[in-house]
C-alpha positions in Angstrom: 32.4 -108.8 -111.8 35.9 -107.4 -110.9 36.5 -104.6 -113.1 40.9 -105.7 -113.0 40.4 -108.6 -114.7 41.6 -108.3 -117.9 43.2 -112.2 -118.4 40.7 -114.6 -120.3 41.5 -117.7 -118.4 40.6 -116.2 -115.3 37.7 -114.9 -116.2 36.0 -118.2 -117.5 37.7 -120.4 -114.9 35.8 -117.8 -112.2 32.3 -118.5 -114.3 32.3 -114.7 -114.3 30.4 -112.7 -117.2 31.4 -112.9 -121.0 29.6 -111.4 -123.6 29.7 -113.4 -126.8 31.5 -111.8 -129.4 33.1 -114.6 -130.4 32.0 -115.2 -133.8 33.0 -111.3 -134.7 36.2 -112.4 -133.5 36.2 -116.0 -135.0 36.1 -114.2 -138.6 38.8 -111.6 -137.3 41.4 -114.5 -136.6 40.4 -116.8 -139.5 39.7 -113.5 -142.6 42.3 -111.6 -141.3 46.3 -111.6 -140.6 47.7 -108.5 -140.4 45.1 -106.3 -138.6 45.1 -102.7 -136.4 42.1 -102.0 -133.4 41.8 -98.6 -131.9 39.2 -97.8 -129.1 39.1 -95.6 -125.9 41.0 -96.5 -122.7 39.7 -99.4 -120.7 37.0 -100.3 -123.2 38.0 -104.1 -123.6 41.2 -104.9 -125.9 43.0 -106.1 -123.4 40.5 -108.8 -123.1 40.6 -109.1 -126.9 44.2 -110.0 -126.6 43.9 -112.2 -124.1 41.6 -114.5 -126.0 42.8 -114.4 -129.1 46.2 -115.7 -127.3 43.7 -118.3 -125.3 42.1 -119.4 -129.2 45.8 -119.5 -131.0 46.9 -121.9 -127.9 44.0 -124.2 -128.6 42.7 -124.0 -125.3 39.4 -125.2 -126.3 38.4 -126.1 -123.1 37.9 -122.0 -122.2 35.9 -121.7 -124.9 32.6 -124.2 -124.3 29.3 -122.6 -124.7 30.5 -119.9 -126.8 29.7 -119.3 -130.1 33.8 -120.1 -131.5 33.6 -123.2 -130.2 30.9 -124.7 -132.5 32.2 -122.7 -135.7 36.4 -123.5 -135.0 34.9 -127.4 -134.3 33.4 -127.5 -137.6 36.5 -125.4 -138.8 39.1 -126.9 -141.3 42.4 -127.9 -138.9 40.2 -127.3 -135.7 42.4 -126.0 -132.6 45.5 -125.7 -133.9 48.0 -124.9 -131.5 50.7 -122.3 -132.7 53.6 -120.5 -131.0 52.1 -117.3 -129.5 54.5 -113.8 -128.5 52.3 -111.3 -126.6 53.8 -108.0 -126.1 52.1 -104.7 -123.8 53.5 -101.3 -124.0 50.8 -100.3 -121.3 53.5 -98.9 -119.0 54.2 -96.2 -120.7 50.4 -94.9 -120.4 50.8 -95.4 -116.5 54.3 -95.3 -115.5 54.5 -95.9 -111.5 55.2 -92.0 -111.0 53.3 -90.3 -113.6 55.3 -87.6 -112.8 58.9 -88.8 -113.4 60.1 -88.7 -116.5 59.9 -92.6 -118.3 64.0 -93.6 -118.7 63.2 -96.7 -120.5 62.8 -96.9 -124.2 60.3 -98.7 -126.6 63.3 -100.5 -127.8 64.2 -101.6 -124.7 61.3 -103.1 -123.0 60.1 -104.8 -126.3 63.8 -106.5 -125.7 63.1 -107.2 -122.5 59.6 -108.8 -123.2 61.0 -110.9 -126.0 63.6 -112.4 -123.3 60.9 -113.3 -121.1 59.1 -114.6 -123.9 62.0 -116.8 -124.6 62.2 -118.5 -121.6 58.5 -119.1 -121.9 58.6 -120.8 -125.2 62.1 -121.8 -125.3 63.9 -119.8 -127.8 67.1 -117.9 -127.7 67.9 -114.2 -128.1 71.2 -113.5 -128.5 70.9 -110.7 -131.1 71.3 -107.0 -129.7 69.4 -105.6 -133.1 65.3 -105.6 -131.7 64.7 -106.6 -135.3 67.3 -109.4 -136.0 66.3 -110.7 -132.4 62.8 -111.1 -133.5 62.8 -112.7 -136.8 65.5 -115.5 -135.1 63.0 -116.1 -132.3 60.3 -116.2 -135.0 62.3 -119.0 -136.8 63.1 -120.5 -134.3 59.6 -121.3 -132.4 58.2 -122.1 -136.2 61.2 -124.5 -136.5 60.0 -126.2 -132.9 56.5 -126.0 -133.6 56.4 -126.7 -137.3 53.8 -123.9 -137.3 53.6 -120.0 -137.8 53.8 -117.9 -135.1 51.2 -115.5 -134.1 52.2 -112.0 -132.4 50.1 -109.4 -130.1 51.0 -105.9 -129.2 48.6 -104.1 -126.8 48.9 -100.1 -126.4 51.0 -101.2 -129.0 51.1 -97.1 -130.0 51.7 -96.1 -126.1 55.7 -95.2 -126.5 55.1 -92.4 -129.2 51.5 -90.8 -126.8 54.2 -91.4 -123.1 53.8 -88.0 -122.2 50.3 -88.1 -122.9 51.1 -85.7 -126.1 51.9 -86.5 -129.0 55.2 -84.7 -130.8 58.6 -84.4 -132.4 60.0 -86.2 -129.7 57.4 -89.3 -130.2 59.3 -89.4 -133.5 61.9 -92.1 -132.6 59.5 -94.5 -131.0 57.2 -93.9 -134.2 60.4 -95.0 -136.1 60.9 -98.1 -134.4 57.6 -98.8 -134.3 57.3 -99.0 -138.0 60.3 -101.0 -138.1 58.9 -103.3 -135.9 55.4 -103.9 -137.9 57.9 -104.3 -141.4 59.9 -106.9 -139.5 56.7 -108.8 -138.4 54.8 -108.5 -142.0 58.4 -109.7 -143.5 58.4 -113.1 -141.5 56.5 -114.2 -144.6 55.7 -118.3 -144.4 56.9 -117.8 -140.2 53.4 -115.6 -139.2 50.2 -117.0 -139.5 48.5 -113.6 -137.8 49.6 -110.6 -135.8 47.0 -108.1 -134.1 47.8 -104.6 -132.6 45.5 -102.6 -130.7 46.4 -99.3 -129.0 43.6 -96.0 -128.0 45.0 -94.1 -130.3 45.1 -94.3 -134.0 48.3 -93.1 -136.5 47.1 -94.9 -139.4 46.4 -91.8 -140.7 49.2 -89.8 -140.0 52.2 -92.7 -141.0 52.5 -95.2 -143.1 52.0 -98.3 -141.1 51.6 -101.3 -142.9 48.9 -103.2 -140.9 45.7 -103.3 -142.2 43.4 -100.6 -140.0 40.1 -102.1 -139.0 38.9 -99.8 -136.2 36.2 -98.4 -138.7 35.2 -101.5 -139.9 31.6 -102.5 -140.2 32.6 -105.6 -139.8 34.2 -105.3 -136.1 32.5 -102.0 -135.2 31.0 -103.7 -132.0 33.8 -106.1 -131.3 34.5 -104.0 -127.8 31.7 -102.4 -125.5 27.9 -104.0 -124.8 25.3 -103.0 -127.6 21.7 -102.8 -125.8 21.5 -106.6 -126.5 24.3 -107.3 -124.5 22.9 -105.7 -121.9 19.3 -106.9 -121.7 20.9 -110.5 -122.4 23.6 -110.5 -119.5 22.9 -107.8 -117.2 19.1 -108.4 -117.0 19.6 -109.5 -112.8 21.5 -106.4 -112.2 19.2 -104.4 -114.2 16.7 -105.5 -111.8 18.6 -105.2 -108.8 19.6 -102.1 -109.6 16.2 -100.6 -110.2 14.7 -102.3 -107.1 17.6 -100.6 -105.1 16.6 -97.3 -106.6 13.2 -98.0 -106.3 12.4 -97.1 -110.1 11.5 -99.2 -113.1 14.1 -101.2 -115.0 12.9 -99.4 -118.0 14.0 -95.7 -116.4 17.4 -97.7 -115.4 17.9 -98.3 -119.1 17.3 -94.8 -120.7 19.5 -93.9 -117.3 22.7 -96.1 -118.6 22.3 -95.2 -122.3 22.1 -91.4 -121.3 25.4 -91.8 -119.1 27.0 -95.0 -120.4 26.3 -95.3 -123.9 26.1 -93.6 -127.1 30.0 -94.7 -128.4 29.8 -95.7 -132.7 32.9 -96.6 -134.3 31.9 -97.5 -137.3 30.1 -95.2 -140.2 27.5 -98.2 -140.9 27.2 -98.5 -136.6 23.1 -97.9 -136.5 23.1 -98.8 -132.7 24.9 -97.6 -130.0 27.7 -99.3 -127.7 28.5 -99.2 -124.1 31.2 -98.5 -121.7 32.3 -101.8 -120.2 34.0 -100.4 -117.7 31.1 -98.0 -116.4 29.1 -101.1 -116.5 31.5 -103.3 -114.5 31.6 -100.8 -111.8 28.0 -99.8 -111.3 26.9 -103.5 -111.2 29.4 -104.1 -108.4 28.6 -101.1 -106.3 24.9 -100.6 -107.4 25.3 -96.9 -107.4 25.7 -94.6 -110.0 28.8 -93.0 -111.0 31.3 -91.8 -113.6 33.4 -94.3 -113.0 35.3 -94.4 -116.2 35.9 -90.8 -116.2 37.2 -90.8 -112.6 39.9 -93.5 -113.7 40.9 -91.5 -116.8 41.1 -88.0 -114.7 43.2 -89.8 -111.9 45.4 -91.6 -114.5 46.6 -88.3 -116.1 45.1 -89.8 -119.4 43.1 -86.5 -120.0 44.1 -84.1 -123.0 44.5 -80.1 -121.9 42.4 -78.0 -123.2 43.8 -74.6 -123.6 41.2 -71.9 -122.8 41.2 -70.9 -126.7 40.0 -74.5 -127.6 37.2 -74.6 -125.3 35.3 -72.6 -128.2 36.0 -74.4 -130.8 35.1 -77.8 -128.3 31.7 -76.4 -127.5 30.8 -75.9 -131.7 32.0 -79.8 -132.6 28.6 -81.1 -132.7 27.3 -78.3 -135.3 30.5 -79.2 -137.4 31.3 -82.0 -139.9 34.6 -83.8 -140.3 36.7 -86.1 -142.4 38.4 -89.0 -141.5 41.8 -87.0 -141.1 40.3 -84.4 -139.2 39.6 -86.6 -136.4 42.1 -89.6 -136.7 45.5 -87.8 -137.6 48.1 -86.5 -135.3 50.6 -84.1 -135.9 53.7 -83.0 -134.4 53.9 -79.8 -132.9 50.0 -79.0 -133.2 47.5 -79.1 -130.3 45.9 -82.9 -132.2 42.7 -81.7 -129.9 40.6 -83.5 -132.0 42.4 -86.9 -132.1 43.1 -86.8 -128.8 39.3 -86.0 -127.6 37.9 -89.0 -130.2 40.9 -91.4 -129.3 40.2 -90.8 -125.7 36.5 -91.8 -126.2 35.5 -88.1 -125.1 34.1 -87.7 -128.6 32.3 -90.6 -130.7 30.8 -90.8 -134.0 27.1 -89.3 -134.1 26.4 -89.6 -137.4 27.9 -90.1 -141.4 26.9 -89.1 -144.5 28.3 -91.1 -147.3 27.7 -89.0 -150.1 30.2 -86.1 -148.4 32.1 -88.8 -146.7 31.5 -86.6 -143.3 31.5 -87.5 -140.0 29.6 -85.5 -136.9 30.8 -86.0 -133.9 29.7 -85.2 -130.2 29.9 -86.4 -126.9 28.5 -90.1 -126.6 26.6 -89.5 -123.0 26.6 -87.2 -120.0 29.6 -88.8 -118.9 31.9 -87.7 -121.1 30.0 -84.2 -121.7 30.6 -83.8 -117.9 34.3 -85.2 -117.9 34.9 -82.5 -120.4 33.8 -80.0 -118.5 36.1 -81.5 -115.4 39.4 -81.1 -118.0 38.3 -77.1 -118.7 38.0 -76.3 -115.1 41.4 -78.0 -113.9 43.5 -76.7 -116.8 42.4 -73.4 -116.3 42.0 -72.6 -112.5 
């Protein structure tokens, strides 16, 4: 279970695991057309992307013995193949020296991935404007394909949070950004569904005109394992693990949701969700770990904490929240808050819908510990 493998096709042409969450995504790409994901680093939208490109391409034959293909079989126009553009602003979350300074702009590598997407589903750009460039390439694959075109932007927020920070200088990528989400909801007749995910969320803080579903009740366990997944697909490791620890697979699982679980998106989420990644890892080593934590810390993807903060960190749990609170980003503030929940430090614990208040708190002793790592190297 290679933990780098974020491409669907390899992934079911190596028989490796796949938790079937096809159905949730099924409704996404048939309800839905103009959609928004947020959730933590490395918690499985690349993935996401990766098969909703696979499904728009009609590559049915990835899909057998999950769910979609029995429910897009039955489907009105089965498998339709459409023109797909699949864009990843990922660099500028992990630029190859994180501590140069990144030279390029979002403008400019969205141009450059629209080239190579031109050679890959023969269009032409020959406009300098980003925005003219991408409505001719739009017309122009609809015009070859007689079909809409469908578009994906992973980290699709990563230009305006490049310096791991968000503020007044995120301001022109923001811009653009916006522009770039008007000139895709304007294609009209030439878009049949476009999808952005990114770990941070500024639905709340601009006026983006994607529809935001990363509360959603309806996709709240779209990413991660609920305790179903892992009973269903892990159940070998499980017992692996537990004979290699020589304790019962019961004390295993109470051992991975202490560390490993605990994440809600979602004020109707009744159950918990675990970290993918964490889960990768310890079934391919068979010891335990913070493994996610450890990636995040080396990656520079870690908010400071400014000794003054760690206070006001320590009383989130007894606190209660609204949507803004936690969600928006501002520039020139600390965003602590934001940055902790979009980071998957924090999670939702639990919501009251008559105050329309959140409490949130760490998700597991993972995160409670990683915290703790962040306070003692800011402030040596």
């Amino acid at each position: 279970m290679p933990v780098d493998i974020h491409d669907f096709t390899q992934l079911r042409n190596k028989n490796l695991i796949f938790a079937d969450k096809s159905e949730c995504i099924f409704n996404l790409a048939r309800q839905e057309q103009f959609v928004f994901l947020a959730r933590p680093p490395m918690f499985g939208k690349s993935l996401l992307v990766s098969f909703l490109k696979n499904y728009f391409e009609g590559r049915r034959e990835l899909f057998l013995g999950l769910k979609i293909a029995c429910l897009e079989d039955a489907a009105k126009n089965p498998w339709t193949v459409y023109p797909v553009l699949s864009f990843n602003f990922t660099k500028f979350r992990t630029p190859a020296n994180p501590d140069a300074p990144i030279v390029f702009t979002a403008e400019d590598e969205f141009m450059e991935q629209l080239r190579e997407q031109g050679e890959r589903l023969n269009f032409k750009v020959e406009e300098h404007d980003p925005f003219l460039a991408l409505t001719s390439a739009l017309k122009q694959v609809c015009a070859e394909s007689q079909k809409p075109a469908v578009i994906l932007f992973d980290d699709f927020l990563a230009p305006a949070f490049s310096s791991a920070s968000f503020s007044e200088q995120s301001k022109e990528s923001i811009d653009f950004l916006k522009a770039l989400t008007l000139t895709v909801k304007s294609a009209g007749p030439n878009l049949r569904f476009a999808f952005f995910t990114d770990s941070a969320n500024l639905s709340y803080t601009d006026s983006f005109l994607y529809k935001d579903i990363s509360l959603s009740p309806m996709y709240k366990d779209i990413c991660g394992f609920t305790h179903a997944d892992l009973t269903r697909y892990f159940a070998h490791e499980i017992a692996m693990l537990a004979a290699t620890t020589a304790v019962a697979p019961q004390t295993v699982l109470n051992h991975l949701l202490n560390n490993y679980g605990g994440y809600k998106f979602s004020p109707a989420s009744k159950n918990t969700l675990y970290n993918p990644y964490d889960l990768v890892r310890l079934f391919d080593e068979y010891k335990w770990n913070h493994f996610w934590a450890s990636s995040i810390f080396k990656k520079s993807a870690s908010p400071s904490v400014a000794k003054d903060k760690i206070s006001l960190v320590k009383k989130i749990p007894m606190m209660e929240f609204s949507r803004r609170d936690f969600l928006s980003f501002h520039a020139g503030k600390t965003n602590l808050l934001p940055l902790l929940y979009s980071r998957g430090i924090i999670s939702i614990k639990e919501y009251d819908a008559s105050s329309e208040k959140f409490r949130l708190d760490f998700p597991n002793q993972e995160t409670r510990d990683f915290f703790t790592r962040i306070i003692l190297s800011a402030n040596k």
